[in-house]
C-alpha positions in Angstrom: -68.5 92.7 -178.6 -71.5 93.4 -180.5 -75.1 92.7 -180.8 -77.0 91.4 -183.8 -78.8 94.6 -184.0 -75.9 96.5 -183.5 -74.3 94.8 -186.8 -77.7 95.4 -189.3 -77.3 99.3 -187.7 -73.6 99.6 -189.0 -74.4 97.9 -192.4 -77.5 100.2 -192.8 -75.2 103.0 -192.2 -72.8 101.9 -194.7 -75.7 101.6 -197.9 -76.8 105.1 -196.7 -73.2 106.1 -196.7 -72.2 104.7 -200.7 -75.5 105.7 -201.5 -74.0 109.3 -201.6 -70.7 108.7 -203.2 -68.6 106.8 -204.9 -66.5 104.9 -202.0 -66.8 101.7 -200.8 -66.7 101.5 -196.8 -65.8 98.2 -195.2 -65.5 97.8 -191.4 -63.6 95.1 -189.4 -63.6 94.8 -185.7 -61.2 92.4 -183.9 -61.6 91.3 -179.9 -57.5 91.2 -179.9 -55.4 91.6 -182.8 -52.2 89.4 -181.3 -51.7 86.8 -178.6 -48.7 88.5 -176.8 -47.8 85.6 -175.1 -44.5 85.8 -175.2 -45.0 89.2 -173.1 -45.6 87.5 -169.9 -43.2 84.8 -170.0 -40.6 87.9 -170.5 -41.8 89.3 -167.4 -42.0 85.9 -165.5 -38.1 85.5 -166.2 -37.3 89.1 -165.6 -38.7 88.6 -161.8 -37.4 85.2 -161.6 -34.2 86.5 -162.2 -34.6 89.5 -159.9 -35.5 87.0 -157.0 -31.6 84.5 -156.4 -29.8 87.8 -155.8 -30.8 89.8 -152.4 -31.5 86.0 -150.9 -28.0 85.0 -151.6 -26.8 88.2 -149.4 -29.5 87.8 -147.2 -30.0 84.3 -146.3 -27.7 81.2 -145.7 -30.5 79.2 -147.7 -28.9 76.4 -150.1 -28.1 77.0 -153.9 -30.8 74.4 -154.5 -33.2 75.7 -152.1 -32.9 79.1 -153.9 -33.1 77.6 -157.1 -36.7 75.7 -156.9 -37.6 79.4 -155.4 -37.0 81.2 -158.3 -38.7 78.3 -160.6 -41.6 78.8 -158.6 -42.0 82.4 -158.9 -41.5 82.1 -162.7 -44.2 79.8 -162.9 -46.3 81.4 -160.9 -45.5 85.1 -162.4 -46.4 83.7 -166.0 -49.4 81.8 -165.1 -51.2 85.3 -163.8 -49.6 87.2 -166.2 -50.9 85.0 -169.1 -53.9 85.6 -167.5 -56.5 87.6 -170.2 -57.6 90.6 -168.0 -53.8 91.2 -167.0 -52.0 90.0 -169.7 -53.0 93.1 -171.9 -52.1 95.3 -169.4 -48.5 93.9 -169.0 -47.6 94.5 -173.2 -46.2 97.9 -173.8 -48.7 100.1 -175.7 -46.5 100.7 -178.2 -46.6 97.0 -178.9 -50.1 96.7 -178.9 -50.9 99.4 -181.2 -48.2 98.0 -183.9 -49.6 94.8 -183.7 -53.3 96.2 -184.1 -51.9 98.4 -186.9 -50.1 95.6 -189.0 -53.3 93.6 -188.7 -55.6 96.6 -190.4 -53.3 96.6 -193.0 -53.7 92.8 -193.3 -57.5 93.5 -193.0 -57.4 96.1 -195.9 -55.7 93.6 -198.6 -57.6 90.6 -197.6 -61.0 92.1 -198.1 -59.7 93.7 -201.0 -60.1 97.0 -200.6 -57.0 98.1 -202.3 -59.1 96.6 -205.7 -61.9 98.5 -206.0 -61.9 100.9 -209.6 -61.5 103.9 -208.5 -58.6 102.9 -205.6 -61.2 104.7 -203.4 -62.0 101.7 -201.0 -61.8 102.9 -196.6 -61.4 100.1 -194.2 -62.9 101.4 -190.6 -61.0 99.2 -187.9 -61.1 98.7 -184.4 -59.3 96.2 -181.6 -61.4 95.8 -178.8 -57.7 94.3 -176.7 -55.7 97.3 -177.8 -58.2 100.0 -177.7 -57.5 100.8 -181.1 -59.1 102.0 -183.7 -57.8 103.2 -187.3 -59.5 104.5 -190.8 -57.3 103.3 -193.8 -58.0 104.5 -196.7 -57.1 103.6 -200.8 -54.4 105.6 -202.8 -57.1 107.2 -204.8 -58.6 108.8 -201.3 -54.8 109.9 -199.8 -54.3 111.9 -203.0 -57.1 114.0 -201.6 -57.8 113.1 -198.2 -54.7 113.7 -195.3 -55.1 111.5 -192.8 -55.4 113.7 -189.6 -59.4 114.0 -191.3 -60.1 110.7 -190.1 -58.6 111.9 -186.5 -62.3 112.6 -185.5 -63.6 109.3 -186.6 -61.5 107.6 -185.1 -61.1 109.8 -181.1 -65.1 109.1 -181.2 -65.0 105.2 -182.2 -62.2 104.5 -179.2 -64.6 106.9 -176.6 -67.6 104.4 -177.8 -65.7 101.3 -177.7 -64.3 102.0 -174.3 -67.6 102.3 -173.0 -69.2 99.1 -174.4 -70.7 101.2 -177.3 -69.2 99.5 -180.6 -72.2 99.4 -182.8 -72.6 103.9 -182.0 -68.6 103.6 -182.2 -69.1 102.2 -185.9 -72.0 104.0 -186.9 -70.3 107.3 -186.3 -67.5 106.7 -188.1 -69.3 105.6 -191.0 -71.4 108.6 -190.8 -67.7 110.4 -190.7 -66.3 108.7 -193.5 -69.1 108.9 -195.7 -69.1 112.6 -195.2 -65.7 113.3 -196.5 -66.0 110.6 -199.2 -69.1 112.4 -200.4 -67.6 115.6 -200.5 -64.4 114.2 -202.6 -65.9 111.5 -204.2 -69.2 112.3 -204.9 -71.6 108.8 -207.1 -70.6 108.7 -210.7 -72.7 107.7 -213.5 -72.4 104.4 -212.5 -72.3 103.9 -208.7 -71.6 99.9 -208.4 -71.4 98.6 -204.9 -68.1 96.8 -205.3 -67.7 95.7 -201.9 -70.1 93.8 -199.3 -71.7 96.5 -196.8 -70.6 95.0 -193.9 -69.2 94.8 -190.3 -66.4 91.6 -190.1 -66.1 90.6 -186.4 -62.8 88.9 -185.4 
């Protein structure tokens, strides 16, 4: 998903970043952020259920004949359905982006962003699968910050992602982030780097 170089371009951005405020900016990108296979084993036994019906009316074949029938076009339904490059097609997107958002919210607590002094800690996160991306950000931000700000950050990181860009999709929303974090929470006295500068890869 992305390159070495790609990686040391993101964390540089994230030092020059918290070099001009007091935030901490952590960034996570996941290929998929669920399985969803369950999804296409739905779908198999919708179709296989869709399949006994017009061949009763239509046919004189055997209950048995139409039974190993329908078995097979469950089986053979789910195993292209399960199959990566359609599979994700096949979830709703409504699905997708729950999942995708329950697991930045996961991502936000286990790096422990939710910790830092100042409750000022920004979690940039993106899901390659779901083509999602979201900026979650620490109570002590949200008391300042709405979230339709991060609404450009985010529009430019799905644009980049979409078009095998993810290192220029990070970077800008770094740059983004650190921008508004700068203007509300400019470097104190003392500026500790509480959190790692770094991009976690999934």
């Amino acid at each position: 998903m992305i390159t070495a170089s790609e990686m040391q371009r993101v964390v540089e951005a994230i030092r020059a970043a918290e070099e001009r405020t007091s935030g901490e900016i952590f960034c996570v990108i996941a290929n998929a952020s669920g399985s969803y296979r369950l999804v296409p084993i739905a779908w198999a036994a919708l179709l296989a259920l869709l399949v006994p019906l017009p061949l009763i009316y239509l046919t004189r074949w055997p209950a048995g004949t139409i039974y190993l029938l329908q078995l097979a076009v469950f089986i053979v339904a789910a195993a292209i359905l399960s199959l990566p490059a359609i599979r994700y097609r096949v979830v709703p997107k409504a699905a997708m982006h729950r999942r995708a958002h329950a697991e930045a919210e996961r991502q936000f607590l286990a790096h422990g962003l939710h910790l830092t002094e100042r409750r000022t800690g920004v979690l940039i996160f993106a899901s390659a699968a779901e083509r999602y991306a979201e900026v979650i950000a620490d109570a002590g931000i949200n008391a300042k910050v709405t979230p339709e700000v991060w609404e450009a950050a985010i529009a430019a990181m799905i644009a980049a992602i979409r078009d095998g860009r993810a290192g220029d999709a990070f970077v800008a929303a770094v740059e983004r982030c650190g921008a508004v974090l700068a203007q509300h929470f400019p470097p104190g006295a003392f500026n500790r780097d509480e959190l790692p500068n770094k991009l976690v890869i999934m």
